[in-house]
Z-matrix of the N, CA and C atoms (Angstrom, degrees):
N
C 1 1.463
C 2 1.513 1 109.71
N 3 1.619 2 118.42 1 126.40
C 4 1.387 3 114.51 2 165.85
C 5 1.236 4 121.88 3 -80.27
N 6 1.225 5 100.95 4 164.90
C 7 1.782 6 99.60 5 -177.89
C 8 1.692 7 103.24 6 -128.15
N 9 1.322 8 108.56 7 119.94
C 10 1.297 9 93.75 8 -164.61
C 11 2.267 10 99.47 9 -105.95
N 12 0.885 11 108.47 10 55.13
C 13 1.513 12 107.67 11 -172.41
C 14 1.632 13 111.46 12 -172.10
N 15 1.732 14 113.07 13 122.19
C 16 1.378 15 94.34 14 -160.28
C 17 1.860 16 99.48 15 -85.25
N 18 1.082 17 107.30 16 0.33
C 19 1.790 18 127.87 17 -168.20
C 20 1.285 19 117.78 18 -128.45
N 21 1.657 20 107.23 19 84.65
C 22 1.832 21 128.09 20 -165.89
C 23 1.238 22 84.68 21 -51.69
N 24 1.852 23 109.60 22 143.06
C 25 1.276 24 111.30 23 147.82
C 26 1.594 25 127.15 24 -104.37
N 27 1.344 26 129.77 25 134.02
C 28 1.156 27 124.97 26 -141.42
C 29 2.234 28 105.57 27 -113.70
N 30 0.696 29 101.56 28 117.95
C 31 1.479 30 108.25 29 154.77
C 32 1.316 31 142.26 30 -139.43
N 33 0.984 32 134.65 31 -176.27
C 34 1.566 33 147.06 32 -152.24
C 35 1.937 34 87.98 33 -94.09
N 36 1.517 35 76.47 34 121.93
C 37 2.100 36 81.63 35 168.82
C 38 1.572 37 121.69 36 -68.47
N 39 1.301 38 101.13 37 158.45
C 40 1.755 39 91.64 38 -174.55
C 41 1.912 40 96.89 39 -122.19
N 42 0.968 41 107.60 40 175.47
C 43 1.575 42 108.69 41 143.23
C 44 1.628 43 135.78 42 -48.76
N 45 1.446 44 116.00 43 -24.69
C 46 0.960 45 95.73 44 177.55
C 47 1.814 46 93.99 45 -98.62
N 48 0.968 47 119.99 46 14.74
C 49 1.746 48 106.37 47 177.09
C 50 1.699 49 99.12 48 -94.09
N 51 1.448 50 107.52 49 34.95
C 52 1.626 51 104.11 50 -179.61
C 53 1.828 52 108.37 51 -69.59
N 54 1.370 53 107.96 52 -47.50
C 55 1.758 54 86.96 53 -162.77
C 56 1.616 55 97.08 54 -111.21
N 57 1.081 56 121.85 55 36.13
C 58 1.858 57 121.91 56 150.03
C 59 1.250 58 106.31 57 -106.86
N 60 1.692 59 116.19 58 -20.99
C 61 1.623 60 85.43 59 175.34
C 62 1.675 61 104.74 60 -108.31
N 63 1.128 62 116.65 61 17.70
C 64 1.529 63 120.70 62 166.82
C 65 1.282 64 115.81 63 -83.66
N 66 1.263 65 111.86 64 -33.21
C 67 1.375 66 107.43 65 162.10
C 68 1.190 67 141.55 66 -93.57
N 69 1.310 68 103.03 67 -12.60
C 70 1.351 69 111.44 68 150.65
C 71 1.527 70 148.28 69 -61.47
N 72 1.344 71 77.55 70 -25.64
C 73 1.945 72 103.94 71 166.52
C 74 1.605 73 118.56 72 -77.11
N 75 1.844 74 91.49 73 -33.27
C 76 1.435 75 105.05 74 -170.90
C 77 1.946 76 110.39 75 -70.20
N 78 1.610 77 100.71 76 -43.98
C 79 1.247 78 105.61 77 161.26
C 80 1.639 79 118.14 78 -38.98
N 81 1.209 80 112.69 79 -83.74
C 82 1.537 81 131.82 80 -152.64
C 83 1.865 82 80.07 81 -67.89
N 84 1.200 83 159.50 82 -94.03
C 85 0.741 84 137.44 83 -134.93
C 86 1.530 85 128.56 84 -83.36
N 87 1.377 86 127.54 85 -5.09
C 88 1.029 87 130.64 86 149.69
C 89 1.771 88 117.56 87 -39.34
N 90 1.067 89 100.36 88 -5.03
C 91 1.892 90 91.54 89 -167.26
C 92 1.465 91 92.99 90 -125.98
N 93 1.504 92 117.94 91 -25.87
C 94 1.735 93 116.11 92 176.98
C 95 1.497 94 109.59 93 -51.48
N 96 1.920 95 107.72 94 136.36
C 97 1.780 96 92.73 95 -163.80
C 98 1.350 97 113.09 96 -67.15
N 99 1.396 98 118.81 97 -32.03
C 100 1.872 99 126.96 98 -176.19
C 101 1.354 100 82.36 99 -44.03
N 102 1.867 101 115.26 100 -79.65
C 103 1.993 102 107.31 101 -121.16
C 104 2.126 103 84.17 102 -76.20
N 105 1.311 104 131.00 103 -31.48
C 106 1.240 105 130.34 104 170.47
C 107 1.794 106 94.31 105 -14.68
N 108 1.442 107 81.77 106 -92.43
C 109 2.115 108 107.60 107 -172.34
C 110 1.599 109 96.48 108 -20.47
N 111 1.777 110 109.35 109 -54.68
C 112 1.322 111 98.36 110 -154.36
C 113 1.512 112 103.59 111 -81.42
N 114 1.219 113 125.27 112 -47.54
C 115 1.506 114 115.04 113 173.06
C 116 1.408 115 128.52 114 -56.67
N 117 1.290 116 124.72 115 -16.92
C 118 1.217 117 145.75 116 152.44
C 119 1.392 118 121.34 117 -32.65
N 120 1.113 119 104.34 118 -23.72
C 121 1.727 120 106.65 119 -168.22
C 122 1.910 121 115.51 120 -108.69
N 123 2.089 122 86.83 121 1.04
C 124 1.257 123 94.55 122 174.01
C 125 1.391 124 120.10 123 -74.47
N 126 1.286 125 119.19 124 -168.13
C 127 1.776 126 120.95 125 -173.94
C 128 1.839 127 87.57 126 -89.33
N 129 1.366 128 114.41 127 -52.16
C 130 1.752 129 110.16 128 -164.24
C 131 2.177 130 90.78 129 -130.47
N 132 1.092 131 114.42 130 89.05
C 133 1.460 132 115.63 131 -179.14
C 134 1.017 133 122.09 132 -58.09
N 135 1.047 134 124.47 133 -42.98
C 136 1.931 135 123.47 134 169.85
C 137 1.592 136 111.69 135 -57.49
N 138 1.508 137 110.42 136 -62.10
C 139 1.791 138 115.31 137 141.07
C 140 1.516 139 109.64 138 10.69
N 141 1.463 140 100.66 139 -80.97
C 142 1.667 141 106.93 140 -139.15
C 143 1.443 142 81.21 141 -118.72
N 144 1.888 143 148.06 142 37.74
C 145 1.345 144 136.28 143 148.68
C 146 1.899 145 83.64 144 -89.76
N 147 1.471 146 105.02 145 -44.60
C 148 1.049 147 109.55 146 -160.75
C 149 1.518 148 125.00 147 -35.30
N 150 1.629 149 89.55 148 -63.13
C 151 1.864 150 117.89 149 163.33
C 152 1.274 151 102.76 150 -52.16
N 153 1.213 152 139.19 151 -71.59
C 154 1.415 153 139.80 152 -159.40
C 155 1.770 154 116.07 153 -48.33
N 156 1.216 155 99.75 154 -25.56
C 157 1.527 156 106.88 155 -160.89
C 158 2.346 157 82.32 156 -97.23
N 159 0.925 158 107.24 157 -80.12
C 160 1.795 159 135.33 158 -176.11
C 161 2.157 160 74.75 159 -10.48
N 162 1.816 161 113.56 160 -65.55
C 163 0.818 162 107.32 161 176.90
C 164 1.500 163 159.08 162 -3.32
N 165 1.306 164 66.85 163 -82.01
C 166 2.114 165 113.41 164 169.93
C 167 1.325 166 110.11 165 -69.73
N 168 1.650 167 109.55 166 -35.09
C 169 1.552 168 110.09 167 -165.91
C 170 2.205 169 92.62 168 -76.41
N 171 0.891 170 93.47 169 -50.06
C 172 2.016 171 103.48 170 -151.10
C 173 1.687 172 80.70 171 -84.87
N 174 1.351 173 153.82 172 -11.08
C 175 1.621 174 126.77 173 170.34
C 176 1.506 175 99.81 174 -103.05
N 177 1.253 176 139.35 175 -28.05
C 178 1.413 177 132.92 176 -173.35
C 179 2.325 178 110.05 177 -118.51
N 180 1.280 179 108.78 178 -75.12
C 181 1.175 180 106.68 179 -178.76
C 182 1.416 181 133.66 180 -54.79
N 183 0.948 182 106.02 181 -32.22
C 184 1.958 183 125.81 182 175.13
C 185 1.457 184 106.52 183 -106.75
N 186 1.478 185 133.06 184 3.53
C 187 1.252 186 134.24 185 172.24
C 188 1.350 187 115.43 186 -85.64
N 189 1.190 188 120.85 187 112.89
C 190 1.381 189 135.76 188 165.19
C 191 1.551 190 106.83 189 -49.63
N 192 1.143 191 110.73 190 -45.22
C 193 1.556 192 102.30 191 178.99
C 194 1.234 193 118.12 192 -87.75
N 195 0.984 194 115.96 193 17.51
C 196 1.686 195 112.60 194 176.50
C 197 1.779 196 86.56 195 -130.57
N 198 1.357 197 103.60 196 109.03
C 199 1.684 198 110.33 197 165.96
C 200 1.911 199 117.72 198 -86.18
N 201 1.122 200 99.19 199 -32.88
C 202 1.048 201 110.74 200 174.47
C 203 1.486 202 125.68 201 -45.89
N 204 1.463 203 105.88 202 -21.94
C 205 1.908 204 119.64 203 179.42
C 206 1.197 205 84.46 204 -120.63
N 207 1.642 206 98.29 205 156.11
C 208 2.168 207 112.58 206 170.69
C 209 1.406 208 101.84 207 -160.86
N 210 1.000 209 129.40 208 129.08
C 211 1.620 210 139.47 209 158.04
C 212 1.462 211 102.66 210 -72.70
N 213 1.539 212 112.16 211 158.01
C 214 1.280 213 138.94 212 147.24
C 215 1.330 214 130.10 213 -133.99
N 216 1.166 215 108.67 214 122.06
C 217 1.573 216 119.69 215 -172.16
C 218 1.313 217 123.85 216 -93.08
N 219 1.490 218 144.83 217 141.83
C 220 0.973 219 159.78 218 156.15
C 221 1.412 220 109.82 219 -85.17
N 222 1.451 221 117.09 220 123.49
C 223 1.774 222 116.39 221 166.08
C 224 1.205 223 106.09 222 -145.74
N 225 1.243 224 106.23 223 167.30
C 226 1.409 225 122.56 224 173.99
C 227 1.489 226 130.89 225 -66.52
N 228 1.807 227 127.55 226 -163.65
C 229 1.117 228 115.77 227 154.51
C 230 1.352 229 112.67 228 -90.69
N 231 1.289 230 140.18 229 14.22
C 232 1.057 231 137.32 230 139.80
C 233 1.415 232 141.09 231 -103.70
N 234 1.249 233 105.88 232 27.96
C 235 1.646 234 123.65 233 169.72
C 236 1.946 235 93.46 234 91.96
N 237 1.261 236 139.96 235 -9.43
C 238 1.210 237 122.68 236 -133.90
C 239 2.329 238 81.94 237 -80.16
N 240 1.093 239 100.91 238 161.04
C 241 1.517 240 99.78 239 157.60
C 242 1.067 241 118.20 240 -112.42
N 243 1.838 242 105.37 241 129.17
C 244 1.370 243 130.57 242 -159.78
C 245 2.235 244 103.86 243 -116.63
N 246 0.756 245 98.15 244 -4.77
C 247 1.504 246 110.32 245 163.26
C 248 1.455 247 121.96 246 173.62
N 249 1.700 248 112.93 247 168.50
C 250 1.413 249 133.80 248 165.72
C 251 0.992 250 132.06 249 -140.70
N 252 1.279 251 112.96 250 138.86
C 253 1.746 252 125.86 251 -168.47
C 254 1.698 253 107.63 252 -122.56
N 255 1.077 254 118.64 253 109.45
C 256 1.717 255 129.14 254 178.65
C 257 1.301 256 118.33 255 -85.18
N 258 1.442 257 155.19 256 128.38
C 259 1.171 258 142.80 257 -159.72
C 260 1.040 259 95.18 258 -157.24
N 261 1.797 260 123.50 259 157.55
C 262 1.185 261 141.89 260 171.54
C 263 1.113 262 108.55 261 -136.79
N 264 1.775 263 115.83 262 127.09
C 265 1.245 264 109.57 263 175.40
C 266 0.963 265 131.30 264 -97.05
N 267 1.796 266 149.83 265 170.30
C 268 1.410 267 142.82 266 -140.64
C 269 1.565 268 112.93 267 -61.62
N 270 1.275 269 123.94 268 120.69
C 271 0.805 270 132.18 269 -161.10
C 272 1.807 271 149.58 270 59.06
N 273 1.082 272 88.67 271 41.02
C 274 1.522 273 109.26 272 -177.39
C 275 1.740 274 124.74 273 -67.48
N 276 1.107 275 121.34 274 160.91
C 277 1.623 276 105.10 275 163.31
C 278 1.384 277 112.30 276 -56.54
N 279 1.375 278 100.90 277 -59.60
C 280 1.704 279 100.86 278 -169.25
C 281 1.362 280 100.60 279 136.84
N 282 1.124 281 121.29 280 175.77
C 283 1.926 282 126.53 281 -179.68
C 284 1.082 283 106.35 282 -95.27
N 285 1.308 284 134.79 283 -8.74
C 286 1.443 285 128.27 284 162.89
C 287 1.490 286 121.28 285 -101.27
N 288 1.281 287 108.66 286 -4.17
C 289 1.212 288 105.20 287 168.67
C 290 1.626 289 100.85 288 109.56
N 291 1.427 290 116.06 289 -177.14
C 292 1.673 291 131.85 290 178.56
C 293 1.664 292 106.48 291 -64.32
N 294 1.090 293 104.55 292 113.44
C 295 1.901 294 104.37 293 162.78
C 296 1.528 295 108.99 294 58.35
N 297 1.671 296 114.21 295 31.77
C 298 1.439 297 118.81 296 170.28
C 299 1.559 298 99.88 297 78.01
N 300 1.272 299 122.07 298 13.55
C 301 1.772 300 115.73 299 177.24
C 302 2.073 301 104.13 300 -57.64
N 303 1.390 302 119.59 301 146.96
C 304 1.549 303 95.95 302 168.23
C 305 1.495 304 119.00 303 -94.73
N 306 1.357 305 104.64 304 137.12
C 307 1.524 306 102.38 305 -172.84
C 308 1.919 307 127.51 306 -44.96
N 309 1.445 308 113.33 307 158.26
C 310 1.423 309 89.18 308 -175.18
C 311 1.826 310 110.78 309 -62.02
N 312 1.137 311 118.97 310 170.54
C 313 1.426 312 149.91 311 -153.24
C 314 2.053 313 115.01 312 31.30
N 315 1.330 314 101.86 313 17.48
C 316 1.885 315 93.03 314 162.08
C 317 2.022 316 102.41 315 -60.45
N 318 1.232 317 90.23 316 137.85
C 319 1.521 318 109.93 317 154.88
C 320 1.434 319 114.41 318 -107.04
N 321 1.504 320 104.63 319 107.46
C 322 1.317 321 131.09 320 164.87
C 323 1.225 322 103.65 321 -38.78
N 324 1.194 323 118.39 322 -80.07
C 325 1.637 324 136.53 323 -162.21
C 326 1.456 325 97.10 324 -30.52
N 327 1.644 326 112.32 325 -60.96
C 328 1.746 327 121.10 326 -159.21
C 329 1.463 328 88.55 327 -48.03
N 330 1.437 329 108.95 328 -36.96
C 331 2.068 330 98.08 329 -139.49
C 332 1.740 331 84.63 330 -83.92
N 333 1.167 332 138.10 331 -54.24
C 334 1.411 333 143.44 332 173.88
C 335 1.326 334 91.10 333 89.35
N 336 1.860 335 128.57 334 -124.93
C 337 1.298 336 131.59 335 -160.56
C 338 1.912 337 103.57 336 -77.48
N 339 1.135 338 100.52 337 5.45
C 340 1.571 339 99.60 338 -150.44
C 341 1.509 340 99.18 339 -95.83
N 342 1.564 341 115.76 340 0.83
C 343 1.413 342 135.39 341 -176.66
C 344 1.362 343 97.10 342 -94.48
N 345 1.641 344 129.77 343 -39.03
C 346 1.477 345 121.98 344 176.94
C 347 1.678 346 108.76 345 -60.16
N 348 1.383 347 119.83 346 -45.06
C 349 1.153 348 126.06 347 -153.61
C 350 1.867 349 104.98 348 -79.66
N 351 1.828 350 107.20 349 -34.63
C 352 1.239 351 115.32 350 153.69
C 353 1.678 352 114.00 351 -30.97
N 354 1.371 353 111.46 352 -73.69
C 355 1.563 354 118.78 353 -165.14
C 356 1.720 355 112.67 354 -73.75
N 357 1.683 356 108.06 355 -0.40
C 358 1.491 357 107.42 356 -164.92
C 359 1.843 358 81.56 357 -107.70
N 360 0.944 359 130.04 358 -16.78
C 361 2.093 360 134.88 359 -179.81
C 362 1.888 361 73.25 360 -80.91
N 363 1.067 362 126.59 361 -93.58
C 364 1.286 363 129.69 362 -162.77
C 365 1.554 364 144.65 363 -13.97
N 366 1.634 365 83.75 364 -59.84
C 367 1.624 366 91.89 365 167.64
C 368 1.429 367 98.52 366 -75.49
N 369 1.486 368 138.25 367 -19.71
C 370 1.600 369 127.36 368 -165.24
C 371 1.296 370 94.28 369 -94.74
N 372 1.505 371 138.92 370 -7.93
C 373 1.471 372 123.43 371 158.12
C 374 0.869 373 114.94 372 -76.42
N 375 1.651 374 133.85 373 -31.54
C 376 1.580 375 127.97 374 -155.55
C 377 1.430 376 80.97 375 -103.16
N 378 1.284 377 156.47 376 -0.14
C 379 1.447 378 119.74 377 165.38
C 380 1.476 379 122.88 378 -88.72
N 381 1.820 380 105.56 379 2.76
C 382 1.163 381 103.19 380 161.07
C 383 1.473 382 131.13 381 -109.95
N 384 1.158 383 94.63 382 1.90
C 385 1.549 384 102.55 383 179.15
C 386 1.521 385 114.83 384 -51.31
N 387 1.326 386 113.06 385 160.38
C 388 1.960 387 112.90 386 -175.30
C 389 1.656 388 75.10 387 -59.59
N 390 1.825 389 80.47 388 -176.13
C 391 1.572 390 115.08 389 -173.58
C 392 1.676 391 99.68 390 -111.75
N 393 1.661 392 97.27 391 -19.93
C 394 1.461 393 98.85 392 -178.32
C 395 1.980 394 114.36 393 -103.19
N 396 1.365 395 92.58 394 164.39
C 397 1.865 396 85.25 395 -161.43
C 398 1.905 397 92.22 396 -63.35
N 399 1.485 398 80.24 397 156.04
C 400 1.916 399 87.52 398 -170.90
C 401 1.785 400 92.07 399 -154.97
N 402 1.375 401 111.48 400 164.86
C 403 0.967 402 129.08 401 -177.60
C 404 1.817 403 102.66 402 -89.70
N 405 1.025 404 134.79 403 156.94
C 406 1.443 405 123.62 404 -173.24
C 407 1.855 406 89.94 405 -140.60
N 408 1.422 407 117.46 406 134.46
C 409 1.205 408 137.41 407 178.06
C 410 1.821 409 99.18 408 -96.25
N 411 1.031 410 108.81 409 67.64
C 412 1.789 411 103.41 410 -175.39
C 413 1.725 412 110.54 411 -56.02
N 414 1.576 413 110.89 412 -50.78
C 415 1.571 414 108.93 413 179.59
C 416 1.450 415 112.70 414 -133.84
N 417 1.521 416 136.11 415 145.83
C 418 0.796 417 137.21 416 116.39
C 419 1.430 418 152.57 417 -123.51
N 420 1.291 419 117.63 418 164.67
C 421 1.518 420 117.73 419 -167.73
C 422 1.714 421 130.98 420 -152.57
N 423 1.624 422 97.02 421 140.73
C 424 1.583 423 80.40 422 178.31
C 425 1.123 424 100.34 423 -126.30
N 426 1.285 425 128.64 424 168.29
C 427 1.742 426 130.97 425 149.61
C 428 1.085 427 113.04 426 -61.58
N 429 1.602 428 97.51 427 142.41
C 430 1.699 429 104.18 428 -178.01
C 431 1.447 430 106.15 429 -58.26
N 432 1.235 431 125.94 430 -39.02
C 433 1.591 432 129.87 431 173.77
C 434 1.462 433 117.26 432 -17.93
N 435 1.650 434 98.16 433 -70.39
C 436 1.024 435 131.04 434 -179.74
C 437 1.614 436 125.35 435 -51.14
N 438 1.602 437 108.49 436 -34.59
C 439 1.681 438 113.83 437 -170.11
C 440 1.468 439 106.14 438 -46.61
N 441 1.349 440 102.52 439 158.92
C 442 1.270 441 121.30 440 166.91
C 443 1.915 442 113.19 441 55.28
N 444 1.043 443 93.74 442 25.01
C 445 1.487 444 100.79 443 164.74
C 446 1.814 445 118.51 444 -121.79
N 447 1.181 446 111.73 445 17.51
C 448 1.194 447 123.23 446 173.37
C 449 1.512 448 126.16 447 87.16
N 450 1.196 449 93.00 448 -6.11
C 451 1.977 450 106.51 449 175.54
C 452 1.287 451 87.05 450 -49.11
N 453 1.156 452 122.59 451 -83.69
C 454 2.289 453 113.24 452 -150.11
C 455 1.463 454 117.17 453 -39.85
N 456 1.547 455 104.50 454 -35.62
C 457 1.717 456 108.13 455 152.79
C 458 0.928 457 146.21 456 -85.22
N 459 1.389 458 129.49 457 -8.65
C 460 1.176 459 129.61 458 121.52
C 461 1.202 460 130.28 459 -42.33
N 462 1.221 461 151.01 460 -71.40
C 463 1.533 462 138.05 461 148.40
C 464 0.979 463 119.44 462 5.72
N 465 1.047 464 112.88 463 -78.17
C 466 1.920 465 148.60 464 -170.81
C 467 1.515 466 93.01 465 -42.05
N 468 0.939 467 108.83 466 -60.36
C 469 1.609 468 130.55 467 -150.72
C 470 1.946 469 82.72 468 -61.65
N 471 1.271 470 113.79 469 -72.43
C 472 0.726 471 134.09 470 -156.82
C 473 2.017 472 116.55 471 -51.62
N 474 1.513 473 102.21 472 -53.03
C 475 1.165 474 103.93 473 156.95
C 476 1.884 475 123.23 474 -53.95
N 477 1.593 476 114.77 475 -61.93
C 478 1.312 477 110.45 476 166.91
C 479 1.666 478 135.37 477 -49.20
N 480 1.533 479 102.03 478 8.65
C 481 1.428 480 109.38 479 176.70
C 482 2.110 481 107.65 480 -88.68
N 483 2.032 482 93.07 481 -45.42
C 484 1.239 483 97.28 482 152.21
C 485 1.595 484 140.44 483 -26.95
N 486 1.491 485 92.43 484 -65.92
C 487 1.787 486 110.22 485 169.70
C 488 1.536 487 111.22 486 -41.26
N 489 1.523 488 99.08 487 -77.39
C 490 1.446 489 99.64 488 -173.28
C 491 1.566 490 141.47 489 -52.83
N 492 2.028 491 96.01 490 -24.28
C 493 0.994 492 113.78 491 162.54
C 494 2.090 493 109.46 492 -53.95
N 495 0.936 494 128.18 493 -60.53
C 496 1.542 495 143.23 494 174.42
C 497 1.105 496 108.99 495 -61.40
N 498 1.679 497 132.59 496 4.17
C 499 1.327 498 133.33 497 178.07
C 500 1.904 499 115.67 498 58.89
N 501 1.306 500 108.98 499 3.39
C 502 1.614 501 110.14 500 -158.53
C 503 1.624 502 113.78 501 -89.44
N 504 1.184 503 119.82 502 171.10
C 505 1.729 504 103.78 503 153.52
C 506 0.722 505 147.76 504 -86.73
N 507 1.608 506 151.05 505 171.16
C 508 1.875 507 125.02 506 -173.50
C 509 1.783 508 96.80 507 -141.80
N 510 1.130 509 101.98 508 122.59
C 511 1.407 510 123.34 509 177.96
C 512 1.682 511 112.36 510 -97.40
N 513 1.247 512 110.73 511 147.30
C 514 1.562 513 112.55 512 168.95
C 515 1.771 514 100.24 513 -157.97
N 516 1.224 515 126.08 514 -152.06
C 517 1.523 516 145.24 515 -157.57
C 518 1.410 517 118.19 516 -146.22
N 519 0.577 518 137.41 517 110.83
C 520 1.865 519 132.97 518 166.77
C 521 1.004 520 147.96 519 -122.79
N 522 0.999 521 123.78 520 99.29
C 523 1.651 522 134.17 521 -179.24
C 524 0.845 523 171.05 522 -34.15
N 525 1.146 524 101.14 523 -26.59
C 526 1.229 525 132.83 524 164.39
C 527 2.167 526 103.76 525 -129.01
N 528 1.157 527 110.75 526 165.39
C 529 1.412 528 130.26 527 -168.62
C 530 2.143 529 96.45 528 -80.17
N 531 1.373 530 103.45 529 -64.24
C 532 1.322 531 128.84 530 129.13
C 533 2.185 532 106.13 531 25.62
N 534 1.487 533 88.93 532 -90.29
C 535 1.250 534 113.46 533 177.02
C 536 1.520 535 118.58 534 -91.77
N 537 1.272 536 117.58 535 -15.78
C 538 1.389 537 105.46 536 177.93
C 539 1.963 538 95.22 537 -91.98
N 540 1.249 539 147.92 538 14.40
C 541 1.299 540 155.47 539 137.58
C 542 1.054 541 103.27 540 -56.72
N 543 1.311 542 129.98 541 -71.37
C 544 1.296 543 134.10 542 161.65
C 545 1.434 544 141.23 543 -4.53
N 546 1.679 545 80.81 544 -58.15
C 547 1.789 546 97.85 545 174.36
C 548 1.629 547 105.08 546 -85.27
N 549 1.283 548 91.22 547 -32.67
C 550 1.776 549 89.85 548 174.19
C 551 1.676 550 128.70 549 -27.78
N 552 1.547 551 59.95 550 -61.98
C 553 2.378 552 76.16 551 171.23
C 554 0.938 553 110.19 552 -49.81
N 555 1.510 554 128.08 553 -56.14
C 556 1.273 555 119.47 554 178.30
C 557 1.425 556 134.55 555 -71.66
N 558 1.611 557 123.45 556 40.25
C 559 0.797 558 116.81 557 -161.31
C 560 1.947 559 140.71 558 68.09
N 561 1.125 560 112.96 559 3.20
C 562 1.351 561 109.41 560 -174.61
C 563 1.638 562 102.87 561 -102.61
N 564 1.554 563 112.80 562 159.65
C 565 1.233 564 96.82 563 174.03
C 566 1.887 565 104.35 564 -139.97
N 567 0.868 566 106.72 565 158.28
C 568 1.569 567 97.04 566 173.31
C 569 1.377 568 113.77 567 -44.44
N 570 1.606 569 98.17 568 145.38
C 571 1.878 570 112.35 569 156.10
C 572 1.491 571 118.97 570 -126.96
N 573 0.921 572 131.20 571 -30.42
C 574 1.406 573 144.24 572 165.29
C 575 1.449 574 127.36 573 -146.98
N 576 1.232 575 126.72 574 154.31
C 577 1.372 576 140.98 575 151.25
C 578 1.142 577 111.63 576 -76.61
N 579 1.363 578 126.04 577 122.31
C 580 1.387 579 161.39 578 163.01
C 581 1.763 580 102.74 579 -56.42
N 582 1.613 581 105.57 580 97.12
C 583 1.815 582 82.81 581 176.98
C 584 1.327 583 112.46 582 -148.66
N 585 1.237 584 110.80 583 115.85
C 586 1.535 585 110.74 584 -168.20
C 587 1.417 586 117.86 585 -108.47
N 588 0.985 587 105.11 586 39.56
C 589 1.831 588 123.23 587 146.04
C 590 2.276 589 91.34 588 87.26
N 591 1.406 590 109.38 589 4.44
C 592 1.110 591 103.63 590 -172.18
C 593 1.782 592 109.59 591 123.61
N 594 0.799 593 143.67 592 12.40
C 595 1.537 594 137.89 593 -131.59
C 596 1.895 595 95.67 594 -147.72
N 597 1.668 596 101.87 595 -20.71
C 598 1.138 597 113.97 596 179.11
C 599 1.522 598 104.90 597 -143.26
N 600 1.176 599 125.13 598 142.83
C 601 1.413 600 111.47 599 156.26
C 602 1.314 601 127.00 600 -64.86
N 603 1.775 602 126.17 601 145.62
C 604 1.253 603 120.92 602 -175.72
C 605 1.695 604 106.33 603 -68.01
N 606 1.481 605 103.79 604 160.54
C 607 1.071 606 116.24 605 173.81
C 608 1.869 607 114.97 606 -172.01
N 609 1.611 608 120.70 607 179.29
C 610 1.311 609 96.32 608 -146.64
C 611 1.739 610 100.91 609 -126.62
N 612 1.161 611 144.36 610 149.35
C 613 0.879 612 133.03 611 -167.64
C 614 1.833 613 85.40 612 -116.66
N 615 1.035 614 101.54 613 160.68
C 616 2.121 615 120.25 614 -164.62
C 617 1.328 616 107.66 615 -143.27
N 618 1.199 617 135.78 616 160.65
C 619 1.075 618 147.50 617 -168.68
C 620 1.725 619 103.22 618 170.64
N 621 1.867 620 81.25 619 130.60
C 622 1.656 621 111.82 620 171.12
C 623 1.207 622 96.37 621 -94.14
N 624 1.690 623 103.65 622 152.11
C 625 1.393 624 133.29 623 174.50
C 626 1.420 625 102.43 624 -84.47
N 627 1.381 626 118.38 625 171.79
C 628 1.036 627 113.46 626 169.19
C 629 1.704 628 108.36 627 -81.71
N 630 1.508 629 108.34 628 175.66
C 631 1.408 630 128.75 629 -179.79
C 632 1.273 631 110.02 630 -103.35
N 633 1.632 632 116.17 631 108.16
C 634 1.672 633 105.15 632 175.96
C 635 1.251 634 111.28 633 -54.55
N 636 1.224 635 122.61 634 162.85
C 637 1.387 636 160.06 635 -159.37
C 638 0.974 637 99.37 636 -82.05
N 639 1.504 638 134.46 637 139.24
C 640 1.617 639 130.01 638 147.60
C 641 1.695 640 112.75 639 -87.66
């Protein structure tokens, strides 16, 4: 993929940015080691990242009626999309819905064992989440195209302007060592190791403080 712009331009996802940024997620995270393991255990995994994400994207992130979730997009000077950032703001259901319920239209069947391992990442994110309302960074992503041209910080940037605006903190997960540097920069710092006795790979959940006030 070319990138024709050295300065992503960034906006708010809509509904119709449903299947460029589904596949874009579907790309980049098919190879991340967590959602790998966890889609891995499906019958056809690309299949059911595919569904899983298309899901998540059209009942919570691209839903107008759900304010509570919002995408942000990165594109080019030619409209192409060069990343995505998923967020939930303080106190939300969540992308799966109430108490791990699956949102309407998941297909069980597609996801097969890969639906246990869904709700076993889940409850092991929310038991570390603050206690206090926080902004939650659920996904992000760029095209490989795109790396290292500053899109993921841009995003980043962009959501944590939100936060600070609300004075609150913003929590997310990371996966790699890789990306939790990443978040570093931005202020986040570890809170726990993610460890599921083997069943998942470890990984680290982070959290920013808040930003004093001017």
């Amino acid at each position: 993929m070319g990138v024709t712009t050295s300065s992503p331009h960034l906006r708010c996802a809509s509904p119709d940015d449903l299947d460029a940024a589904r596949d874009l997620l579907t790309d980049v995270f098919l190879v991340d080691p967590l959602m790998s393991t966890i889609i891995g255990a499906a019958p056809e995994p690309r299949a059911a990242l595919e569904h899983l994400h298309h899901v998540e994207l059209s009942a919570t992130y691209l839903n107008p009626d759900h304010p509570a979730s919002l995408g942000d997009l990165a594109v080019d000077d030619a409209g192409r999309l060069l990343g995505v950032a998923l967020w939930d703001a303080p106190d939300p259901a969540g992308p799966l819905g109430p108490h791990g319920e699956p949102p309407a239209g998941l297909d069980l069947e597609l996801l097969g064992d890969a639906w246990e391992l869904c709700l076993l990442d889940g409850t092991m994110c929310e038991a570390e989440r603050p206690a206090e309302p926080h902004w939650y960074l659920y996904m992000i992503a760029v095209a490989p195209g795109a790396r290292d041209t500053g899109t993921g910080a841009a995003l980043l940037r962009r959501g944590l302007e939100r936060v600070d605006a609300q004075g609150t903190v913003a929590h997310l997960e990371a996966t790699t060592r890789r990306a939790a540097s990443f978040y570093g920069r931005h202020g986040f710092v570890d809170s726990a190791i993610l460890n599921s006795e083997g069943r998942l790979p470890d990984y680290w959940a982070m959290t920013r403080p808040k930003r004093r006030q001017h």
